[in-house]
C-alpha positions as CSV (number, residue, x, y, z in Angstrom):
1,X,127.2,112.6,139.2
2,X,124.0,113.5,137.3
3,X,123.4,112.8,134.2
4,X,121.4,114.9,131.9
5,X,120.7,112.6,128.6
6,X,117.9,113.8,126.6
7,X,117.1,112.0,123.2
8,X,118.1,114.3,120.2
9,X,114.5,116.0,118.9
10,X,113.3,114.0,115.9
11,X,113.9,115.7,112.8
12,X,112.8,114.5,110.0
13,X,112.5,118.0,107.5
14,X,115.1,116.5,105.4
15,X,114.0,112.9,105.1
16,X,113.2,113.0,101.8
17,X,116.1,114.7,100.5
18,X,118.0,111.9,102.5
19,X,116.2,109.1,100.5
20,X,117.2,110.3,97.2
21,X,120.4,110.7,97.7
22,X,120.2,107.0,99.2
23,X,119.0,106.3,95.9
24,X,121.2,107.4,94.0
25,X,123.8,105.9,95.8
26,X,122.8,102.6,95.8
27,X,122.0,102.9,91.9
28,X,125.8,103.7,92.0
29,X,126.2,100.8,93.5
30,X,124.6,98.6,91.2
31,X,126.4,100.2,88.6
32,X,130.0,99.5,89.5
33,X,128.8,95.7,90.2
34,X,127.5,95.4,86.9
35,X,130.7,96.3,85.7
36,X,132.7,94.6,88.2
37,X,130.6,90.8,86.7
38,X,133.1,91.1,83.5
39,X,135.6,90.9,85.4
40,X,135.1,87.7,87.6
41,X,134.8,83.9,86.1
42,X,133.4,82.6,89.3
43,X,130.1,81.4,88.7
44,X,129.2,81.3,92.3
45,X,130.4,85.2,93.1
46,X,128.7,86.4,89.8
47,X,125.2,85.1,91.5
48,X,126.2,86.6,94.3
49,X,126.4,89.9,92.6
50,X,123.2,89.7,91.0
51,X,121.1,88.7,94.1
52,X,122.5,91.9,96.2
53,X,121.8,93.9,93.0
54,X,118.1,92.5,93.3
55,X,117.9,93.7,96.8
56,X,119.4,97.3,95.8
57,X,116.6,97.4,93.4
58,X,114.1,96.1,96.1
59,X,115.8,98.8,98.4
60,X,115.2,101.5,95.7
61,X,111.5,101.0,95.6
62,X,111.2,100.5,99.5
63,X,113.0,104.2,99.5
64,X,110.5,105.9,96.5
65,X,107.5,104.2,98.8
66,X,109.0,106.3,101.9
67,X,109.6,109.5,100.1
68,X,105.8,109.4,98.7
69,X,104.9,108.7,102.2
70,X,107.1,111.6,103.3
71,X,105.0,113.7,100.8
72,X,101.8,112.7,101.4
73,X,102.6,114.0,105.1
């Protein structure tokens, strides 16, 4: 049996529209853990809340750098 795999073309027209909604999903994101931290007492799982919210916010600016390199293409 032959086999006939060819890699998908690589389109990348939409990229940009793709990053913001990215964006906007992980600002959603941060949201709802913000308002998920008055509701916990934990000490331990409120820090942990707050460091992956620093990485969401580290994520959001690695996305804006890609959608200005996206532009400037």
């Amino acid at each position: 049996m032959t086999y006939n795999n060819q890699p998908k073309p690589d389109d990348r027209s939409d990229n940009a529209e793709k990053l913001q909604k990215m964006i906007a999903d992980t600002e959603q994101n941060i949201h709802q853990a913000e308002e998920s931290l008055q509701f916990t007492d934990s000490e331990t799982q409120r820090q942990q809340i707050e460091a992956k919210n620093d990485r969401r916010r580290e994520s959001i600016q690695s996305f804006k750098s890609e959608i200005q390199d996206e532009i400037n293409q």
